[in-house]
N, C-alpha and C positions, 0 to 999 in steps of 0.2 A: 910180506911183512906181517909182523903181529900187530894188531893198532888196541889200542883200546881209548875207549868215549869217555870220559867221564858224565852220567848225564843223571838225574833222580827219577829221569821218568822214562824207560827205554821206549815207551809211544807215544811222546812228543815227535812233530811232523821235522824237525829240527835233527835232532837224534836220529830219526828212522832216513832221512835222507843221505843222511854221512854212513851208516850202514850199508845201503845201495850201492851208493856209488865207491867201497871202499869193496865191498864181496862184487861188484861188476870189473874191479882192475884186479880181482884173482887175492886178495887180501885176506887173511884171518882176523875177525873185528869181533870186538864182545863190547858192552856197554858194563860199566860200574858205578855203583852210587857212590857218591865221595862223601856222604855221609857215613858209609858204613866200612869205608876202609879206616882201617889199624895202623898209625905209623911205630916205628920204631926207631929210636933217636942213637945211632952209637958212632963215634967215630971211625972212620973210613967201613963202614958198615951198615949204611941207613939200607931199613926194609919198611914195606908195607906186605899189609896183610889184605884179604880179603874173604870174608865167609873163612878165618881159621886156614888159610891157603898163601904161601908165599908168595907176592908174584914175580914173576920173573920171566927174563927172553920176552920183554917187550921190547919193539923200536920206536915206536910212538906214542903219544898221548893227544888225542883231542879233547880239552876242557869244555863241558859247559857247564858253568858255573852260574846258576842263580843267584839273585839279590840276598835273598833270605841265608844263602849258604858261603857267601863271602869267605868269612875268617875262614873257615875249618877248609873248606876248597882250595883258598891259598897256601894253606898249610900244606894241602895233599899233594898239590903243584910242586911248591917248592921239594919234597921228599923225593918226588919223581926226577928233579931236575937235579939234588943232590946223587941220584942212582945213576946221572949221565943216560936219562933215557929223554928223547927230541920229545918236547911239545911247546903247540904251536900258539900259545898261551904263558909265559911268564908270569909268576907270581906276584912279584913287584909292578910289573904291567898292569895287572888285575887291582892290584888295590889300590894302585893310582888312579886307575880310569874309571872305579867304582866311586870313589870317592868328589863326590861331586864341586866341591870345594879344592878340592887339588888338584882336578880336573881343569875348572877354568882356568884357576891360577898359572898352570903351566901351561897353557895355550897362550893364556894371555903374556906372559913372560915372553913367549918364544914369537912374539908379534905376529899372532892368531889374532881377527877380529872376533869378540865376541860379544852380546849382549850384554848390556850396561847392568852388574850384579853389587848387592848389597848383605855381607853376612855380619850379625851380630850378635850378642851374648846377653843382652841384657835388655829389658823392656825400657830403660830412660832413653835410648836409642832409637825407636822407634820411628818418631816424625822425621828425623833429624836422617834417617838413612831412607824412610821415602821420597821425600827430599828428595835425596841424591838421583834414585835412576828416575821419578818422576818426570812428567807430571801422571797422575789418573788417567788411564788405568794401568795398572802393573799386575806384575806376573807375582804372586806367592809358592813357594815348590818346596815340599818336603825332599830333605838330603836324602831317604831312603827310599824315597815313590821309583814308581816303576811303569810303563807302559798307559802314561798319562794319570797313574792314581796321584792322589795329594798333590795338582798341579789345579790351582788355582787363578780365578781374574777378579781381580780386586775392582770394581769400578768408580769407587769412591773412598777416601782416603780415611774416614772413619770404619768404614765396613772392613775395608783391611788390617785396622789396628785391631779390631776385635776379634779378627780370624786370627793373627799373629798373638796376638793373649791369648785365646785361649789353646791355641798346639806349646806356648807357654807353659799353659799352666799343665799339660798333660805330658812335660820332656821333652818335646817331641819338636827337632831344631828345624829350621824353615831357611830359606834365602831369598832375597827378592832380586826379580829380574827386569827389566825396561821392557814393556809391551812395544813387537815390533811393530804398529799399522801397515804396514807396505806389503809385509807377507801373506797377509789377507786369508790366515788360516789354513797358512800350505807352507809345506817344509819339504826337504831335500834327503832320501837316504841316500846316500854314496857305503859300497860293501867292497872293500878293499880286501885283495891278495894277495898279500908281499907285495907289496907298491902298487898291483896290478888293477886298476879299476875292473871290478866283474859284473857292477851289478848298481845301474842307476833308477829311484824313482820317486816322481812327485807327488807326495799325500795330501791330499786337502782334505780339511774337518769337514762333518756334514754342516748343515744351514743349523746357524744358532749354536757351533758350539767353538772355540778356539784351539780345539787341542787336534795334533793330527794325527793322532796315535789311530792305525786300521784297529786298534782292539777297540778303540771307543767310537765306529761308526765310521770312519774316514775314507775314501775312494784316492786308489793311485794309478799311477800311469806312468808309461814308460817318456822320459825327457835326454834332451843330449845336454852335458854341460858347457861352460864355458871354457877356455884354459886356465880360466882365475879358479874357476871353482875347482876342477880339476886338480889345480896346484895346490891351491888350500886345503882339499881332503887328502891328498895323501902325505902334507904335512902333520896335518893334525893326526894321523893314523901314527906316522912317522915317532914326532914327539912323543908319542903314548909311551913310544916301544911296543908297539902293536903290529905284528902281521896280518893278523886277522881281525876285519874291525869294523865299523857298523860309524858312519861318520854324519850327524843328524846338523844341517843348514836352514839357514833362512836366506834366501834371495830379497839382495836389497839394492839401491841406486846406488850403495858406497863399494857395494862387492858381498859376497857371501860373508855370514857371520855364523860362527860355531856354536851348535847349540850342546854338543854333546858327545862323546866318543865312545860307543859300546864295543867292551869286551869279547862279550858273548852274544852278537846279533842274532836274530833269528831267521832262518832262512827261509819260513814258508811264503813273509811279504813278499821281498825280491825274487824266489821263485817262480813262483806265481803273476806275478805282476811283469816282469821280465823275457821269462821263459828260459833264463840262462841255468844250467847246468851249475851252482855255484858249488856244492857238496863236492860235485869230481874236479873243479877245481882247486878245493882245500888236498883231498886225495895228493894231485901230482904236485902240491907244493909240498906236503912231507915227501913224496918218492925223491923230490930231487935238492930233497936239502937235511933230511933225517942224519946222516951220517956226517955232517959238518956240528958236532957240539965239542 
């Protein structure tokens, strides 16, 4: 098969993994930046370019699509998917699941638990929406943060109104979340493959910090889950419209609760942490579903 990556950095550990294991099953794979491809918009005619080059006689596409390159990624998604070529990554998927606000809402529609959230437009709103998922301490998170940035702990209800004024006054939208206690600064990744759980593990934040992000200091470990939980991440992967999918929990006494659904998970945690093969099982999920579009 021809595959191609979409990826901005071909020596991320992420990108270089799906490489391996796509040239160890006998595959042709190049990585492209989806910043630098050219679409061209024409009825029953849509092309991309790259580097001045048409592409074409591809059968796959794996996105990874960064925060920072959202729009223009989905743009390139969708081109490819107008050309009737397989990826494993939907556009409308992606800007669903990026969008952190349409994210919970449709979990929570689809009777997904999730943490008690607050979003607002205007500063009279304030108390009146800490209020809601209160009491002290609550969760403050930028709609565009990433791998724990802009993921704040409010611990006193004045100190959070001034954090929320001032990303106010700089644009910059925020949503508040219900501090879980009982999680005790450990979360759940669950790495789903076309329904297939590949890949579980428990992150805890180091001493003194609440976030479980491994890029901010965190230790994981491999855990077996519940059937609840179980059931829950490959809904919430499900609902996305996600095959590929990165599904972030909190373990609580009522049942897991959905903190989040990635797009574009990264594979070097669960890798690592696991020891499973997850790259070659992204592989045999295009070999054995690429020709069904």
């Amino acid at each position: 098969m021809n595959i191609v990556i979409l990826s901005r950095n071909p020596a991320l550990y992420s990108t270089q993994s799906l490489v391996i294991a796509a040239r160890k099953r006998n595959h042709f794979v190049r990585v492209f930046d989806h910043m630098l491809c050219d679409i061209v918009i024409e009825e029953n005619s849509p092309a991309i370019y790259y580097h001045g080059q048409k592409i074409k006689n591809i059968q796959a596409v794996i996105p990874r699509i960064g925060t920072s390159a959202t729009a223009y990624g989905a743009s390139v998604i969708r081109q490819f998917e107008l050309m009737r070529v397989f990826t494993t990554l939907k556009a409308d998927s992606l800007l669903k699941a990026r969008d952190k606000i349409s994210c919970m809402q449709i979990l929570a529609a689809n009777g997904i638990k999730v943490p008690k959230s607050a979003i607002f437009n205007n500063l009279q709103s304030i108390d009146q929406m800490i209020d809601e998922v209160g009491p002290t301490p609550f969760v403050i998170k930028l709609l565009n943060g990433t791998h724990g940035l802009g993921v704040m702990l409010a611990e006193q209800k004045q100190i959070g109104e001034s954090i929320i004024e001032a990303f106010h006054k700089t644009k910059q939208k925020v949503f508040l979340q219900k501090f879980i206690h009982e999680a005790k600064g450990a979360d759940i990744r669950v790495f789903i493959v076309n329904n297939e759980v590949v890949g579980v593990m428990k992150r805890q934040a180091k001493e003194g910090e609440f976030r479980s992000n491994l890029h901010r200091g965190a230790t994981s470990e491999v855990i077996k889950l519940t059937e609840d939980e179980l059931h829950v991440a490959r809904k919430a992967a499900r609902v996305m419209g996600l095959k590929i999918a990165g599904v972030d929990m909190l373990q609580t006494q009522k049942g897991p609760l959905v903190l989040e659904v990635n797009a574009s998970p990264g594979l070097e945690g669960i890798e690592t942490t696991t020891g499973n093969d997850v790259a070659s099982k992204i592989i045999k999920y295009i070999e054995k579903n690429y020709n069904y579009i």
